[in-house]
C-alpha positions in Angstrom: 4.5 41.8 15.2 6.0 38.6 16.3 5.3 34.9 15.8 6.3 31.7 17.8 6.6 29.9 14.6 8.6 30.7 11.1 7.8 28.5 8.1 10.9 28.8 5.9 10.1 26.7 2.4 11.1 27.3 -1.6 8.3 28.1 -3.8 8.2 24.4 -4.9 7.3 23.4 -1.8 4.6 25.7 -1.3 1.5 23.3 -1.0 3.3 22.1 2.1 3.9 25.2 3.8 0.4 26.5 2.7 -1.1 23.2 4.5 1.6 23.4 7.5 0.6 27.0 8.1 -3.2 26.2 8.1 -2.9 23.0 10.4 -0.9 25.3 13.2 -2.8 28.4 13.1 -6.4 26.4 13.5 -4.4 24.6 16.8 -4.1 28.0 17.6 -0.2 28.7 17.0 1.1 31.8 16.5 3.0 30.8 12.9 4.6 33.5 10.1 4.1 32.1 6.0 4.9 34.8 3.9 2.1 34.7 1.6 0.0 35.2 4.4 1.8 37.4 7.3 4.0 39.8 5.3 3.4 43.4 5.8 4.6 46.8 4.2 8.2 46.8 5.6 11.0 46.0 3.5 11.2 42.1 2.6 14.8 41.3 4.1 14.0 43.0 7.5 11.2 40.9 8.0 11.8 38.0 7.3 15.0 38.2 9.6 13.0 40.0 12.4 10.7 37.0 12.3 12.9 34.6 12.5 15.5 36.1 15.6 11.3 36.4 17.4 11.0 33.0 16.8 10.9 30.0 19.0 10.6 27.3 15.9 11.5 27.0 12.5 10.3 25.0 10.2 12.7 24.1 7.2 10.7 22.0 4.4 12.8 20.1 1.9 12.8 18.2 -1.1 14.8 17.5 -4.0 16.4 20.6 -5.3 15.3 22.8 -2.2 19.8 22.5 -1.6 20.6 23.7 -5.0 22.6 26.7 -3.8 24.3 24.6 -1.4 26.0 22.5 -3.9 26.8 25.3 -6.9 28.3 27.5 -4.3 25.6 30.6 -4.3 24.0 30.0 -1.2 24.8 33.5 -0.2 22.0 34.6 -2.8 19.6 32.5 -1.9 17.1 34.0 0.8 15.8 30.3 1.7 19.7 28.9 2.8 20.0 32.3 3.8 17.0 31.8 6.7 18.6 28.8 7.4 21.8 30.2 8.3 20.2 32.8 10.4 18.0 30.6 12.0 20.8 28.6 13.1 22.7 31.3 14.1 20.2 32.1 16.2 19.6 29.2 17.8 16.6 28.6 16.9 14.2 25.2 17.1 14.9 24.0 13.8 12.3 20.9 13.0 13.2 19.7 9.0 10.3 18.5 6.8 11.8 16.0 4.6 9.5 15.6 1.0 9.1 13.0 -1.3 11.5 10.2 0.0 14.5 13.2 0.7 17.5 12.3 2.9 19.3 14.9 4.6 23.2 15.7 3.3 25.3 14.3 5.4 27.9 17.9 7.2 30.0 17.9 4.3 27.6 18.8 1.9 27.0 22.9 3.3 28.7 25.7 4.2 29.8 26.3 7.7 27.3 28.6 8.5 25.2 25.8 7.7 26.6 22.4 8.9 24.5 22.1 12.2 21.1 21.7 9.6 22.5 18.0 9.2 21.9 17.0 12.4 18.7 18.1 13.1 15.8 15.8 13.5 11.9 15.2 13.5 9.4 12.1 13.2 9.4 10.7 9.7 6.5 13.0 7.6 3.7 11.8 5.8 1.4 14.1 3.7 -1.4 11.9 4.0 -0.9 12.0 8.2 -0.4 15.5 8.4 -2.6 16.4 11.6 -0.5 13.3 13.3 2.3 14.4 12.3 1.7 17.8 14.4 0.4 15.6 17.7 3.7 13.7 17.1 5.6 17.1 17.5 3.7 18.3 19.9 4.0 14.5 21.8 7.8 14.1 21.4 8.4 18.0 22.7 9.7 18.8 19.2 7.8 21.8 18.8 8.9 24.5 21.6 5.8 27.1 21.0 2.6 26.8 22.7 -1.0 27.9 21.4 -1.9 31.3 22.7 -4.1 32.7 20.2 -6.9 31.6 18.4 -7.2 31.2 14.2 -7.6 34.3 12.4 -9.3 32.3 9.1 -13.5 32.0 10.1 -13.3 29.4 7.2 -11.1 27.1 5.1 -11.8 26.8 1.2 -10.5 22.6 0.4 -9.3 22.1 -2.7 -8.9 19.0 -5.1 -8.5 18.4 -8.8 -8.4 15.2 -10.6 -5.4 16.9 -13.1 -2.6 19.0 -12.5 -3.3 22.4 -12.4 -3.0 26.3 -11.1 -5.5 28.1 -9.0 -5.6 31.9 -9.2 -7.4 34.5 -7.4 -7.5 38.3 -8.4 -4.5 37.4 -10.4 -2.2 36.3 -8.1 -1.9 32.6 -7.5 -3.4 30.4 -5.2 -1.7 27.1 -5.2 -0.6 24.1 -7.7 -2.9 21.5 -6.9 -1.0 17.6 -7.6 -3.9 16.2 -9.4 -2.4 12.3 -8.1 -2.8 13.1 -4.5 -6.0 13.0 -2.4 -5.1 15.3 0.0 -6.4 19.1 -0.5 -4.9 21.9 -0.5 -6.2 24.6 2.2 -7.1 28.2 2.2 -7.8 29.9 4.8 -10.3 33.0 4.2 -10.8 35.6 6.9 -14.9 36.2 5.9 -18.2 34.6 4.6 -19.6 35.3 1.6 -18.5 35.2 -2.2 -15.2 34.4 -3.3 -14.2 33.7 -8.0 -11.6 31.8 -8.3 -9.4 30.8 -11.9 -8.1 27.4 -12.9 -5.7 26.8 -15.5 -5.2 23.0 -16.4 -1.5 22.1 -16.5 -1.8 19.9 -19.2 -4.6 21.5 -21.7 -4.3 25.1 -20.8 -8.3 25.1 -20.8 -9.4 27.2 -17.7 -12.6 27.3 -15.2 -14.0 29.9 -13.4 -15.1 28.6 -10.1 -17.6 30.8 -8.2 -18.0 29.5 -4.4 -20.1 31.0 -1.5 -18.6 30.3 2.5 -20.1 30.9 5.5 -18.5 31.8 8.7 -16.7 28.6 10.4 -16.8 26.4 7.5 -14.8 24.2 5.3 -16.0 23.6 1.9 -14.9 21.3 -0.7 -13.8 22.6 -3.9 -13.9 19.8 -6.4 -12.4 20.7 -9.8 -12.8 18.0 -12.6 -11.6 18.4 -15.9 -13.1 16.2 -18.8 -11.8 15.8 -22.7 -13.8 15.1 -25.4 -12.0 13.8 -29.0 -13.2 16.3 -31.3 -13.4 14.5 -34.6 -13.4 17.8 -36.6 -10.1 18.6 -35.7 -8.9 14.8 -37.7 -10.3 16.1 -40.9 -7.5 19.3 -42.0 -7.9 20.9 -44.8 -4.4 20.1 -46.2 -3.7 16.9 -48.9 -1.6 15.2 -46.0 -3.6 15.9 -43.5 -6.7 14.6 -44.8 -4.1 11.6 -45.4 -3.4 11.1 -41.9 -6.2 11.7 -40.7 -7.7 9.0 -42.9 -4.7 6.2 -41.0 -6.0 7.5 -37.6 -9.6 6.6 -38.3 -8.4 3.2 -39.7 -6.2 2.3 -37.0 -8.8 3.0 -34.8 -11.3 0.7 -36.9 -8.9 -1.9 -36.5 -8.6 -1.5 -32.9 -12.0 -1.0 -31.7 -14.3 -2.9 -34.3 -12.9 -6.6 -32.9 -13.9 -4.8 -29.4 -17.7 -3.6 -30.8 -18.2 -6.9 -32.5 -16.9 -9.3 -29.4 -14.1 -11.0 -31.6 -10.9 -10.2 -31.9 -9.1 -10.7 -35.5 -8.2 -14.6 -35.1 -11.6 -15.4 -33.8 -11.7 -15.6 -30.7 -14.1 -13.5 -27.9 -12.5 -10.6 -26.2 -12.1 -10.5 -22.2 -15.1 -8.8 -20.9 -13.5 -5.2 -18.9 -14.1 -6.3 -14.9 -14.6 -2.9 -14.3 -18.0 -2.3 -16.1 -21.2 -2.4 -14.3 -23.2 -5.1 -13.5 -26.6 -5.3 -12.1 -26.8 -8.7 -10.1 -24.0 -10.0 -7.6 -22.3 -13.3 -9.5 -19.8 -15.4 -7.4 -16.6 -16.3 -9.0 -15.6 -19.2 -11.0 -12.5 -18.9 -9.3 -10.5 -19.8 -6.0 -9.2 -16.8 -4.2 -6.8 -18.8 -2.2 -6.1 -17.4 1.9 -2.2 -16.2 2.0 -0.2 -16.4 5.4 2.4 -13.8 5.5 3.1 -14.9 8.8 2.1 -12.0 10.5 1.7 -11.3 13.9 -2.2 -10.9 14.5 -2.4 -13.9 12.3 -4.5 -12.5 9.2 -4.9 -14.5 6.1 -4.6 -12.2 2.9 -6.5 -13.2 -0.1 -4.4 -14.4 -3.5 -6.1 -11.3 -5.6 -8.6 -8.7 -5.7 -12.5 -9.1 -5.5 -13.4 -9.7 -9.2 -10.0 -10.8 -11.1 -9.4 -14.4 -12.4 -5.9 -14.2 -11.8 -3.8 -12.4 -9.3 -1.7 -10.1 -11.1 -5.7 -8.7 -12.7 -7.3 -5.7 -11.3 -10.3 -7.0 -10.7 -13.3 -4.7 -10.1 -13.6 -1.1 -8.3 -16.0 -0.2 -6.1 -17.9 2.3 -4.0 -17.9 1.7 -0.6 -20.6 -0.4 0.8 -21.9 -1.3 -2.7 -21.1 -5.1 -3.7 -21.5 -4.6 -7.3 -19.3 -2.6 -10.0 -21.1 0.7 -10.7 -21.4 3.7 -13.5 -21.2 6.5 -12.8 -20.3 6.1 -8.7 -22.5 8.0 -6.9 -23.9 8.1 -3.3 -26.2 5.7 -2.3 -28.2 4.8 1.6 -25.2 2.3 2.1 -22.7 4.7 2.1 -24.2 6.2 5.2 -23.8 2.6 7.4 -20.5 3.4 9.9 -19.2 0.2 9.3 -19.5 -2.6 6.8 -20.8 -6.0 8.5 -22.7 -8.1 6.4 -22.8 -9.6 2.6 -25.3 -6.6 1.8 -22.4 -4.3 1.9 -19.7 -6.2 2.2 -18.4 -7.3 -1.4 -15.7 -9.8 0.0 -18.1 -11.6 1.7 -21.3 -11.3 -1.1 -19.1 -12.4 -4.0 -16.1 -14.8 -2.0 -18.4 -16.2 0.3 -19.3 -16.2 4.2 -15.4 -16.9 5.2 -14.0 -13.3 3.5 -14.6 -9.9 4.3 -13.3 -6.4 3.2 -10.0 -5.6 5.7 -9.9 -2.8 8.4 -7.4 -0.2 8.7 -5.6 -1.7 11.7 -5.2 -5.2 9.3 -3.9 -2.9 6.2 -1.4 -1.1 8.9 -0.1 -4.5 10.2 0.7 -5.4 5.9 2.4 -1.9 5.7 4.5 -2.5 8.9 5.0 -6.3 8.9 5.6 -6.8 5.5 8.8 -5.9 3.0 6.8 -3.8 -0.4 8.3 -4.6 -4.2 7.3 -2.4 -6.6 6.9 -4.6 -9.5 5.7 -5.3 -12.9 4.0 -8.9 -13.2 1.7 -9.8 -16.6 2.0 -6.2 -17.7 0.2 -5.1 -14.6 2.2 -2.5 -12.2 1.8 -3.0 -8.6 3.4 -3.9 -5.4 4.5 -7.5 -4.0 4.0 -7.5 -0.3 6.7 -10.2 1.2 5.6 -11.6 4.7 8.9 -12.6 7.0 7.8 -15.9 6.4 8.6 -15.4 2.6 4.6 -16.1 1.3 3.7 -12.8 -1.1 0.4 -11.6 -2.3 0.1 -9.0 -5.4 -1.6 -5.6 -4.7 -1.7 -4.0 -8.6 -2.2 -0.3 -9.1 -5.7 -0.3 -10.9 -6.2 2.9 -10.1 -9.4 4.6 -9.0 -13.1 5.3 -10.8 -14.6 8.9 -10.2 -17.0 9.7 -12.2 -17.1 7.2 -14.6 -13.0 6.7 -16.0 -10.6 4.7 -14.4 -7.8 6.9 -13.7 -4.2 6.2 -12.8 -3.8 2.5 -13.4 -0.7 1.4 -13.1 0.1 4.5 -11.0 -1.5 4.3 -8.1 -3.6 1.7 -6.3 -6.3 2.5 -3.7 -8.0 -0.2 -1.7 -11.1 0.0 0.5 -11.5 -1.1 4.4 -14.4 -1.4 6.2 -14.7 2.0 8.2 -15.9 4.7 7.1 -15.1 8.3 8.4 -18.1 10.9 7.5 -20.9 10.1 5.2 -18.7 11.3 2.4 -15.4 10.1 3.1 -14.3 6.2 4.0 -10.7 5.0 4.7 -8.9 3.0 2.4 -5.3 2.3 1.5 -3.6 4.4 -1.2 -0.1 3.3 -2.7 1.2 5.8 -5.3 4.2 4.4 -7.6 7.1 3.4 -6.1 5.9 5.3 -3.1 4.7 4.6 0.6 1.3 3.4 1.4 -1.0 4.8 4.0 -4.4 4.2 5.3 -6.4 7.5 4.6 -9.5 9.1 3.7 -10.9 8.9 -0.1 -14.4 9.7 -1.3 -17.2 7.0 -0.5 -18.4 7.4 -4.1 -15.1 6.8 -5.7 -14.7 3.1 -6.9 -12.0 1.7 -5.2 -10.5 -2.4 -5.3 -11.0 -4.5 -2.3 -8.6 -7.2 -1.3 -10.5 -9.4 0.9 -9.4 -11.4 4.4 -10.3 -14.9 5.3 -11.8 -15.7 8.5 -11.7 -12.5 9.9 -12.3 -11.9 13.6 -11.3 -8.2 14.0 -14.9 -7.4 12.3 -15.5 -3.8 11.6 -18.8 -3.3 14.6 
């Protein structure tokens, strides 16, 4: 059988090619990934038949995908190998570049190779995936046309909120990034019941997750691991153990008592966490001062985030279209509204005052093109410093994100809100990871989120 498109990828990269594969055979492309379209034949005919019926060929790569390159052993490795023959072929080569990769400059391969340094694609963005295919498809990258429709009657999404594998019958499914709020796709050609295995990275504990489909459908596949301390396990049976097991107790004593009690050790009160809940909206006994990075539509940024005294703090997280702090985060009427408009839903505007509002996603695209993006460190809170042209900066910290309860990944990642929301489950928001690019996405509606208000804000989510 032939294909139009050939997915050519390294094993580390297979959550890519998994979701590259899914995204062009819904479109209806005819597109060959192993794990799905191999057959009884013998491997190295295949894969070379595939790729001399191709018209494109997709090359994903990321740090250490050019290994064999550089120690010499290309030769022996079937993914520079496809390269080579792709090229030889003359084939539609469009390179995925991962996590920030550059391509070698012609020096860097073999001859047979060389020509892969000069090819070219739009810049790729996980988190823009499906317009990152109209971009190909725009800009005439991608040669094939769709002639066939999708073979999958449904798609199984999965997320994790930790690193872990996914297995089914045995063989493995995918690696799911437990940082990253895209999910990975699986593509099932029936309805009906389908057992899955996780194995947490981390732990090594395991799930069995039994899920039912129906024809035409894409289901959500939330897997959430949770840890308990287990106290037992302090108390050994050994003399030193019971020893230092008897230190961790204390230290913990001495930690958390000050924090039960309300003082600390020289007397004074402890800062109240921002993030807990609260019932009633309070304003703030602070100023949160408007910012002009000199941009073009002329937005004025707020100093810090709804809820912190100072502008390095986290502040508070929250759900969308709620307008106080919450635990756990769960689904309420609000976040069913389409847009946020008024100081019911809109925390900006309930806790700053009638002059700030939460931002849309055009206003958070303007700061990510407009503006120059530190990563820095500042009070012991990580974040980014957004630099206007002008030279005025706000603060954006990475307070991370509440799902169910825990704040997870602070001073990792930071995830704003806007004001738009995209189904009843999912909203759009901006999520920085460290060090890394921003991008306005979808996140769950019930995750708590920080919101970094505007001031006087015309372009009004309606």
């Amino acid at each position: 059988m032939a294909f139009d498109i050939f997915i050519s990828y390294k094993r580390k990269s297979l959550a890519t090619a998994n979701n590259l594969y899914y995204r062009l055979t819904t479109r209806g492309y005819s597109t060959f990934y192993d794990l799905e379209e191999m057959g009884r034949d013998n491997f190295n005919t295949q894969i070379l038949e595939y790729i001399a019926n191709a018209k494109d060929v997709f090359v994903i790569l990321e740090e250490g995908s050019l290994d064999a390159c550089k120690d010499g052993t290309w030769q022996q490795d079937w993914f520079c190998r496809e390269i080579a023959y792709a090229i030889k072929k003359e084939k539609n080569i469009i390179p995925i570049l991962l996590g920030g990769y550059k391509m070698p400059d012609e020096s860097f391969f073999p001859d047979e190779m060389k020509p892969l340094s000069l090819k070219q694609a739009p810049e790729f963005s996980f988190s823009f995936f499906g317009n990152y295919i109209d971009r190909l498809i725009e800009k005439k990258f991608l040669i094939s046309v769709p002639n066939k429709q999708d073979k999958a009657t449904s798609v199984f999404k999965f997320y994790s909120n930790e690193n872990c594998q996914v297995f089914k019958d045995g063989k493995l499914v995918c690696s799911l990034d437990g940082m990253s709020d895209e999910p990975y796709y699986l593509p099932v050609n029936r309805k009906g019941d389908y057992r899955f295995k996780a194995i947490n990275d981390s732990t090594g504990k395991t799930k069995i997750i039994d899920e039912n489909i129906d024809a035409v459908e894409e289901k959500n596949v939330q897997i959430t691991w949770k840890h308990k301390l287990n106290i037992k396990q302090l108390f050994i049976n050994n003399r030193k153990g019971r020893i230092a097991s008897f230190c961790v107790l204390a230290l913990l004593a001495i930690v958390f008592i000050p924090f039960i009690i309300g003082k600390n050790h020289f007397g004074h009160s402890t800062l109240t966490d921002t993030s807990t809940p609260v019932d009633t909206v309070e304003v703030q006994d602070t100023i949160c001062t408007p910012v002009n990075l000199g941009l073009p539509s002329g937005t004025l940024w707020g100093d810090r985030n709804v809820g912190a005294k100072k502008y390095t703090d986290f502040g508070n997280l929250y759900a969308w279209g709620e307008i106080t702090p919450k635990n756990p985060y769960t689904l309420s009427l609000r976040s069913y509204l389409k847009r946020i408009t008024t100081a019911e839903n809109d925390a900006a505007t309930a806790i700053l005052g009638p002059e700030w509002s939460i931002p849309t996603a055009e206003q958070f695209n303007e700061l990510l093109s407009s503006c120059r993006w530190v990563w820095k460190k500042i009070n012991g809170h990580y974040g980014f410093q957004v630099i206007g042209k002008n030279g005025n900066s706000i603060f954006l910290p990475a307070a991370g994100r509440n799902p169910e309860g825990e704040i997870e990944f602070q001073n990792q990642f930071g995830y704003y809100w806007t004001c738009e929301r995209s189904t009843p489950l999912l909203s759009r928001g901006l999520s920085f990871p460290k060090k890394g690019k921003g991008n306005v996405e979808d996140g769950y509606s019930t995750y708590g989120r920080s919101i970094r208000a505007v001031y006087d804000n015309e372009a009004v989510c309606d």
